[in-house]
DSSP file (Angstrom, degrees, kcal/mol; ACC not computed):
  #  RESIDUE AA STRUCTURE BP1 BP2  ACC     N-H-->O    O-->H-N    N-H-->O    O-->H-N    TCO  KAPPA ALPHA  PHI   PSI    X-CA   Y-CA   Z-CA
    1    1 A X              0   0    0      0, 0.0     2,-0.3     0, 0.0    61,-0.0   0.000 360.0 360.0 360.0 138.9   -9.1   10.3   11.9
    2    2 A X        -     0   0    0     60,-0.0    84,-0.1    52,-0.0     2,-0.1  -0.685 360.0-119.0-101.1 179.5   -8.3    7.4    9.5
    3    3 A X        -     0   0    0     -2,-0.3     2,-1.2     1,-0.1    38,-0.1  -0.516  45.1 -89.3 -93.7 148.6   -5.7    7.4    6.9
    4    4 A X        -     0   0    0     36,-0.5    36,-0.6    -2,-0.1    79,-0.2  -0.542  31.1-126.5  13.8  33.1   -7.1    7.0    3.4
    5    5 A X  E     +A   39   0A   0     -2,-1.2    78,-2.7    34,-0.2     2,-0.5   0.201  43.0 166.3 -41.5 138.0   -7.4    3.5    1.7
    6    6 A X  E     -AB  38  82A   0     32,-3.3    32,-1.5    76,-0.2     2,-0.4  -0.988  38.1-139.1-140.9 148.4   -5.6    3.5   -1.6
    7    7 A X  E     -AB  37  81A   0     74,-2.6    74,-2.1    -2,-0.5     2,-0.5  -0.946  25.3-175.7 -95.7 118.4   -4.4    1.2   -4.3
    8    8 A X  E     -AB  36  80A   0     28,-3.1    28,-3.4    -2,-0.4     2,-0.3  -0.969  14.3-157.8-128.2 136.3   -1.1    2.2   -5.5
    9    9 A X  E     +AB  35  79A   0     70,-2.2    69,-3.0    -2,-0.5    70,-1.6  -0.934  26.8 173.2-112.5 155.0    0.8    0.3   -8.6
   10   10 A X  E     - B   0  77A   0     24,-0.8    24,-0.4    -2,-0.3     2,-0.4  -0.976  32.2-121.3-161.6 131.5    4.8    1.0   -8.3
   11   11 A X        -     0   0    0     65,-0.8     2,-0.3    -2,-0.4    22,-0.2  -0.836  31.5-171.5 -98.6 143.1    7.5   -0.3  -10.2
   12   12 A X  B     -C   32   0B   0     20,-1.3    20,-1.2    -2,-0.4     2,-0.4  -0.691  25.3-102.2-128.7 171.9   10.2   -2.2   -8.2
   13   13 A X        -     0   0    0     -2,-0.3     2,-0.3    18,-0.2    18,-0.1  -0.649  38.1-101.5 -94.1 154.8   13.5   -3.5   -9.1
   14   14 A X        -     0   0    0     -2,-0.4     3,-0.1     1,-0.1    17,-0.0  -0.533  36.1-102.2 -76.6 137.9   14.4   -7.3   -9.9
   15   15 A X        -     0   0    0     -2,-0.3    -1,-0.1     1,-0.1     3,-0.0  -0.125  54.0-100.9 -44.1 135.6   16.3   -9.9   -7.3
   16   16 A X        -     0   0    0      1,-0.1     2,-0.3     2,-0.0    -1,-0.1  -0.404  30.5-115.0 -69.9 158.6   19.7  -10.1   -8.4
   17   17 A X        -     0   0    0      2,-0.1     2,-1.4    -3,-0.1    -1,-0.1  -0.660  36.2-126.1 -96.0 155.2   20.7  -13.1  -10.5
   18   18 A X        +     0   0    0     -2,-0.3     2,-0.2    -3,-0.0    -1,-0.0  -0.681  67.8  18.8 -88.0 110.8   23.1  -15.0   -8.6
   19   19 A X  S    S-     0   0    0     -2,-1.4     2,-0.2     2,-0.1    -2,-0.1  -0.486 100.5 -53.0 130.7-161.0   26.6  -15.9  -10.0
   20   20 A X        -     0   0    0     -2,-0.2     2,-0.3     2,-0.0    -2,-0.0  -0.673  51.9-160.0 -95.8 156.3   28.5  -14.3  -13.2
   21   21 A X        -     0   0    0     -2,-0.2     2,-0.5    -4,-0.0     5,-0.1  -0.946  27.0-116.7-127.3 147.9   26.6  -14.1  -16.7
   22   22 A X    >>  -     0   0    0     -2,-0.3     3,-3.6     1,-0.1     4,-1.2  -0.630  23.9-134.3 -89.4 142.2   28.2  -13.8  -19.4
   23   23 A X  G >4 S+     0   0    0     -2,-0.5     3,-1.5     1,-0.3    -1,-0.1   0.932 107.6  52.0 -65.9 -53.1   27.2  -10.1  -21.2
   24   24 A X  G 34 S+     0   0    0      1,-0.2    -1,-0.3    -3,-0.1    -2,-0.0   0.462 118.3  44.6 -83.0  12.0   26.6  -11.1  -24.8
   25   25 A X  G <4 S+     0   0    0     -3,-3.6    -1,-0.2     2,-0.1    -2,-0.2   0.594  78.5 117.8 -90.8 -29.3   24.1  -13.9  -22.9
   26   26 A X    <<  -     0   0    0     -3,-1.5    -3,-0.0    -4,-1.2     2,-0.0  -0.118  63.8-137.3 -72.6 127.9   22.6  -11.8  -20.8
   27   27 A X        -     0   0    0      1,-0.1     2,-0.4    -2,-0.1    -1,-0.1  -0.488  34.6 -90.7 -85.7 159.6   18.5  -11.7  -21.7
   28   28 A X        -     0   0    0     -2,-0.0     2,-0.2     2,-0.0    -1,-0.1  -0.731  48.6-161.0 -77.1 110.2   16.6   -8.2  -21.8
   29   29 A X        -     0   0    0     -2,-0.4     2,-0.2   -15,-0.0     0, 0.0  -0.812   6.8-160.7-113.3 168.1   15.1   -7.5  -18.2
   30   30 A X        -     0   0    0     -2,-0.2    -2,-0.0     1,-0.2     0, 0.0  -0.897  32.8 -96.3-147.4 127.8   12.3   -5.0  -17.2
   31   31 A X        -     0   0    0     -2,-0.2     2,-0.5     1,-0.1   -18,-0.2  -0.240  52.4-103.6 -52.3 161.4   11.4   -3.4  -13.7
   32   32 A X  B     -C   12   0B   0    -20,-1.2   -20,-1.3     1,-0.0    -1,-0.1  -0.908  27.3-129.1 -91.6  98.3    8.4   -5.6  -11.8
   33   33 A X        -     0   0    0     -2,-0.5     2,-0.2   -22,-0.2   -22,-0.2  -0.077  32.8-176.1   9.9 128.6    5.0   -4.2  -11.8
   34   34 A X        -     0   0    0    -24,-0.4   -24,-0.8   -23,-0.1     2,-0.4  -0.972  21.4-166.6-132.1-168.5    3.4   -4.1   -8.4
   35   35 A X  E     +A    9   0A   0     -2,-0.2     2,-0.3   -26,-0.2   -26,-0.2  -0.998  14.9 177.7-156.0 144.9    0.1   -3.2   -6.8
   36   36 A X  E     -A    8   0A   0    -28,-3.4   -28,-3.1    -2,-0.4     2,-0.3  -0.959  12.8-149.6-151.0 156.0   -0.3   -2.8   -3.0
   37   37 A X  E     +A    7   0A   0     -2,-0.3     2,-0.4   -30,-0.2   -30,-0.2  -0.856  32.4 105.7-119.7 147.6   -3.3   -1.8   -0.7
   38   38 A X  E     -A    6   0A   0    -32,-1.5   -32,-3.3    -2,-0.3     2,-0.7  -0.925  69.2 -58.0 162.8 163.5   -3.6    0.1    2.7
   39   39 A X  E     -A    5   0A   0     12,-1.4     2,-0.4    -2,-0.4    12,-0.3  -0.778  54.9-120.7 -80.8 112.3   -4.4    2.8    4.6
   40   40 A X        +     0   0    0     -2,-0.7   -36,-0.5   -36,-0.6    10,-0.2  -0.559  43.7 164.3 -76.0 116.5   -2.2    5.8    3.3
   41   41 A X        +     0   0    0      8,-3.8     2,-0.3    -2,-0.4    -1,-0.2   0.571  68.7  24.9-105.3 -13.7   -0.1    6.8    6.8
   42   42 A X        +     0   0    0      7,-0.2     7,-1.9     5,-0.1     2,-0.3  -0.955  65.6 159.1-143.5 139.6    2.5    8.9    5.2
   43   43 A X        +     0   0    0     -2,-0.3     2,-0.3     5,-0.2     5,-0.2  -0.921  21.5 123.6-147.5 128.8    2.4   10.9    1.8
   44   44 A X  S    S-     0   0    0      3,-0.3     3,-0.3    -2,-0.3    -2,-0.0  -0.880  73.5 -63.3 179.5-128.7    4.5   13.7    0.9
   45   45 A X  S    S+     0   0    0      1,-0.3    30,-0.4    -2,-0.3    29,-0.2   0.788 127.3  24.9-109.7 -15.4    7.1   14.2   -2.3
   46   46 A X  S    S+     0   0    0     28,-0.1    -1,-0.3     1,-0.1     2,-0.3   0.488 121.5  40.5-129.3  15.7    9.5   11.5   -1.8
   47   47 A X        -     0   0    0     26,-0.3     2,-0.8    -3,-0.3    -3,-0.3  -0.868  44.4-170.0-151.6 106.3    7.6    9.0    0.1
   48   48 A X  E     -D   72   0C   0     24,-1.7    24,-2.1    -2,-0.3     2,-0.5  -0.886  20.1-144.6-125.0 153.3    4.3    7.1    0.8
   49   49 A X  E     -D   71   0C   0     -7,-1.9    -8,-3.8    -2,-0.8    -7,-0.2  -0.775   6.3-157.5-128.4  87.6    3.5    4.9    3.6
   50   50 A X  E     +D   70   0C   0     20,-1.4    20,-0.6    -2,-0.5     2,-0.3  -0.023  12.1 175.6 -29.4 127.7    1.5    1.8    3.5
   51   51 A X  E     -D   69   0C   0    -12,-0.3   -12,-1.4    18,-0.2    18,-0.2  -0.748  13.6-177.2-148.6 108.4   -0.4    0.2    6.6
   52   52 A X  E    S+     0   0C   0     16,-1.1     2,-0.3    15,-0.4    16,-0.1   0.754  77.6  50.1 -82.8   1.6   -2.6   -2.9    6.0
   53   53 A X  E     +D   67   0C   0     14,-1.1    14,-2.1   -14,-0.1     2,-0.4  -0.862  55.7 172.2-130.5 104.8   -3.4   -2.7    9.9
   54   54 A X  E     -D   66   0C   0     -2,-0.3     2,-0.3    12,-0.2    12,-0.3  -0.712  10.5-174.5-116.7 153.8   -4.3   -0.3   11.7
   55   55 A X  E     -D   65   0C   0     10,-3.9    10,-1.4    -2,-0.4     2,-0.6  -0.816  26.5-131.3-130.8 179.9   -5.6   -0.5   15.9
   56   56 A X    >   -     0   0    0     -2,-0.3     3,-0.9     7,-0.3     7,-0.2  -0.999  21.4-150.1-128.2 104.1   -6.9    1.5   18.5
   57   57 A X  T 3  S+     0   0    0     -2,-0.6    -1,-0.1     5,-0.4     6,-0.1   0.900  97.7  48.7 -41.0 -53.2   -4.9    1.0   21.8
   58   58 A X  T 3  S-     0   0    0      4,-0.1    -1,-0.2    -3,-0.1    -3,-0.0   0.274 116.1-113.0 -84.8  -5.7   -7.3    1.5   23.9
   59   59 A X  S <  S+     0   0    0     -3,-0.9    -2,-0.1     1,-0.1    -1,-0.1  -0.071 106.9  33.1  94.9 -23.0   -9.9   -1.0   22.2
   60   60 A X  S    S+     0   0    0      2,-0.1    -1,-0.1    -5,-0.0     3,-0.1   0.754  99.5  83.1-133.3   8.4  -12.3    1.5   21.1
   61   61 A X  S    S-     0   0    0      1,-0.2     2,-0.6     0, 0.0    -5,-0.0   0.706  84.5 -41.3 -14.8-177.8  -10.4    5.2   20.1
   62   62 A X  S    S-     0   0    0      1,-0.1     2,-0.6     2,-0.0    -5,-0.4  -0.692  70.2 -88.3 -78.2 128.7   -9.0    6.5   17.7
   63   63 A X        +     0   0    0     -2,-0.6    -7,-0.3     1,-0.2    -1,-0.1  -0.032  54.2 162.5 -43.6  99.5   -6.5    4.7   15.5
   64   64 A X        +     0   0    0     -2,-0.6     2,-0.2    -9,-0.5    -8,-0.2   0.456  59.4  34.2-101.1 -12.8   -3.5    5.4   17.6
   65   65 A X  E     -D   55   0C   0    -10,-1.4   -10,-3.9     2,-0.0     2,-0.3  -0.941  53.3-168.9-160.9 167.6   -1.1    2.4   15.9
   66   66 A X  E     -D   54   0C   0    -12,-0.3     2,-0.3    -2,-0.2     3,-0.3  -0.987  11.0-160.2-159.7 121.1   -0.6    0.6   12.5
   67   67 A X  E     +D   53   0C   0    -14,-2.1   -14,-1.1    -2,-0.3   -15,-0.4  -0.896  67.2  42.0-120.0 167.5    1.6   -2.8   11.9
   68   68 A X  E    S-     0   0C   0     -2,-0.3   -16,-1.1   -17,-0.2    -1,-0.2   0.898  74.4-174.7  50.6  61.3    3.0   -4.0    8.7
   69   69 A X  E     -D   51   0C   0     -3,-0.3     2,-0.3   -18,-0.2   -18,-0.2  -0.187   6.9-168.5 -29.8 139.2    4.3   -0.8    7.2
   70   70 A X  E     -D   50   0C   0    -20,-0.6   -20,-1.4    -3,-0.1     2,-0.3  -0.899  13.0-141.9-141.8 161.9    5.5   -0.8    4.1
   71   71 A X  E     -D   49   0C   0     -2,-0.3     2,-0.6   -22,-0.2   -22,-0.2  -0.864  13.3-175.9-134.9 118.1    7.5    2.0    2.3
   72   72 A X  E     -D   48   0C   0    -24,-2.1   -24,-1.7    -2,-0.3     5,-0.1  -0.916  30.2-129.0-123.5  95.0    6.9    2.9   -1.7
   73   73 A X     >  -     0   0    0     -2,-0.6     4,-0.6   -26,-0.2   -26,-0.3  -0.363  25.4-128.4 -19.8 138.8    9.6    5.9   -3.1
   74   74 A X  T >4 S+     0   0    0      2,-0.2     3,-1.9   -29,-0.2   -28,-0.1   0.975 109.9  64.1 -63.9 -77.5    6.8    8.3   -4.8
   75   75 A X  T 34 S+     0   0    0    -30,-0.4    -1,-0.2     1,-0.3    -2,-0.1   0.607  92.4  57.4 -20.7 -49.0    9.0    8.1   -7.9
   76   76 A X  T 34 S+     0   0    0     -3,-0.1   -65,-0.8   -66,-0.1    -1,-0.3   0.946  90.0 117.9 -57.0 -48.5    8.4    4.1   -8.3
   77   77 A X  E <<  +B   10   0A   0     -3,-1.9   -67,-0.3    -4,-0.6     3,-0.1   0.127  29.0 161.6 -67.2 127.7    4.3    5.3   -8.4
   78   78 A X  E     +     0   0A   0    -69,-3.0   -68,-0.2     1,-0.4     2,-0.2   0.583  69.4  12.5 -83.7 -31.8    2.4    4.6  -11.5
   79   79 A X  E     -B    9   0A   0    -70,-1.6   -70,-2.2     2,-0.1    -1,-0.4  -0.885  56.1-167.3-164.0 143.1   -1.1    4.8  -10.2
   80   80 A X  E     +B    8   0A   0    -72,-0.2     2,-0.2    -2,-0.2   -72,-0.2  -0.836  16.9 168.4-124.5  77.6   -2.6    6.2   -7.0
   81   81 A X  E     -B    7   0A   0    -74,-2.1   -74,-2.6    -2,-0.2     2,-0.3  -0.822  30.0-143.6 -88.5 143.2   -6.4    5.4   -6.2
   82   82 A X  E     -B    6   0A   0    -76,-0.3   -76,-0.2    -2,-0.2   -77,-0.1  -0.742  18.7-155.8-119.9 170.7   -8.1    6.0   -3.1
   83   83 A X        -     0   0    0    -78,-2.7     2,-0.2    -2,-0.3    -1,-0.2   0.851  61.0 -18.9-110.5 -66.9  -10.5    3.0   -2.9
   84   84 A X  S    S-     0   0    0    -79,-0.2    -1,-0.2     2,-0.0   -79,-0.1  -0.880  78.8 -81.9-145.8 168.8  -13.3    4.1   -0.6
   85   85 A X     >  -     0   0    0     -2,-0.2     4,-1.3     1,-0.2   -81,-0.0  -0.650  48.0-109.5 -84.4 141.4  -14.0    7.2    2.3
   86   86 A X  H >> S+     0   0    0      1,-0.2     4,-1.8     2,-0.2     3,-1.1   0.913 109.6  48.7 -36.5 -49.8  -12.7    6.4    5.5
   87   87 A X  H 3> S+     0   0    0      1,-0.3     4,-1.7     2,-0.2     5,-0.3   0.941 105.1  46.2 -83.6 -18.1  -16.3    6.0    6.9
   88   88 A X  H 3> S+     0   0    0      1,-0.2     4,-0.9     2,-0.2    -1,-0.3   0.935 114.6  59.5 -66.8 -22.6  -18.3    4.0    4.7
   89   89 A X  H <X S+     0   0    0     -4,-1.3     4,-0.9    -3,-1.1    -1,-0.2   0.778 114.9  29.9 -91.9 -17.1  -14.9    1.7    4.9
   90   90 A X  H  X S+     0   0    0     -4,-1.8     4,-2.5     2,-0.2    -1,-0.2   0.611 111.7  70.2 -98.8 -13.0  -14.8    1.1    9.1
   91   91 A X  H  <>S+     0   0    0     -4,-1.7     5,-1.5    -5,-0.4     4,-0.4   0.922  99.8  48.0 -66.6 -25.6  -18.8    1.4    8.9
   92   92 A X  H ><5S+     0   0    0     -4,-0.9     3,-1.5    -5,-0.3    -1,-0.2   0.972 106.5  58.2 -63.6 -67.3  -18.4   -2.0    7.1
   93   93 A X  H 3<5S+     0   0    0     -4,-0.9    -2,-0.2     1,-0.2    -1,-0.2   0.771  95.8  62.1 -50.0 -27.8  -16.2   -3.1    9.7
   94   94 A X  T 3<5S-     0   0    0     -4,-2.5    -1,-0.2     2,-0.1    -2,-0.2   0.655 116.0 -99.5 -75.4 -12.6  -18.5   -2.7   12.5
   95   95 A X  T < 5S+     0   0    0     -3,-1.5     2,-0.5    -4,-0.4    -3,-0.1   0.554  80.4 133.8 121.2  17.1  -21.0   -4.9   11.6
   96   96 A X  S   <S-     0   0    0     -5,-1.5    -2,-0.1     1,-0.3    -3,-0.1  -0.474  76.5 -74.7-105.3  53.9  -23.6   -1.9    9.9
   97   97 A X        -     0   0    0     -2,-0.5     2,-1.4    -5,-0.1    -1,-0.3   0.092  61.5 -50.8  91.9-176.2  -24.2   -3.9    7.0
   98   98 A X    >   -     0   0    0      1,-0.2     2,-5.5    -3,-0.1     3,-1.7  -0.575  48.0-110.2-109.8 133.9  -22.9   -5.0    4.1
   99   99 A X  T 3  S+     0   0    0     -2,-1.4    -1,-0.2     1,-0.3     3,-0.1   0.630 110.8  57.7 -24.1   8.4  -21.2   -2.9    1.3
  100  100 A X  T 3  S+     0   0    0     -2,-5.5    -1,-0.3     2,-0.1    -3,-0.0   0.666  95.5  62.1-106.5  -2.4  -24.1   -3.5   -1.1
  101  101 A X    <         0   0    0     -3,-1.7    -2,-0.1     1,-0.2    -1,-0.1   0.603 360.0 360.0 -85.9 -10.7  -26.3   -2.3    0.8
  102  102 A X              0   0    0     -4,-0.4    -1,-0.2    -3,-0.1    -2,-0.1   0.465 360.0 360.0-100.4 360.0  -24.9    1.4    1.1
């Protein structure tokens, strides 16, 4: 079965600034906006789990393996959209035409 494609936007925290600032200097900062895409590999209350790759070991199976996880707290989520149904989105990948055509 394949996981979901989604768009999720998530708020992250900022890279620290490096050395000492002085407090009454110090400018107003704001968590970062982001937006990330994948196949959703994990959901559940505290956790969702990105994969922008997913394979089939065995070269034509099921998708048995997934690289470049990444890992979004459900509390950072802003927005959750699933993008398209698994199959019309690997039917694209196979070479059965091209999304405008479905």
């Amino acid at each position: 079965m394949t996981p979901d494609l989604v768009l999720i936007e998530w708020v992250d925290s900022g890279q620290p600034i490096p050395g000492w600032q002085w407090l009454s200097e110090m400018e107003s900062r704001t968590p970062h906006k982001c937006v990330s895409v994948g196949f959703l590999v994990q959901d559940d209350e505290t956790t969702k789990v990105l994969a922008p790759n997913l394979g089939a070991s065995d070269g034509l199976g099921d998708w048995d393996q997934a690289s470049g996880l990444m890992t979004i707290p459900t509390v950072s989520i802003t927005k959750i959209e699933r993008l398209t149904s698994s199959s019309a989105s690997m039917a694209g990948a196979y070479g059965q035409g091209p999304l405008s055509e479905r």
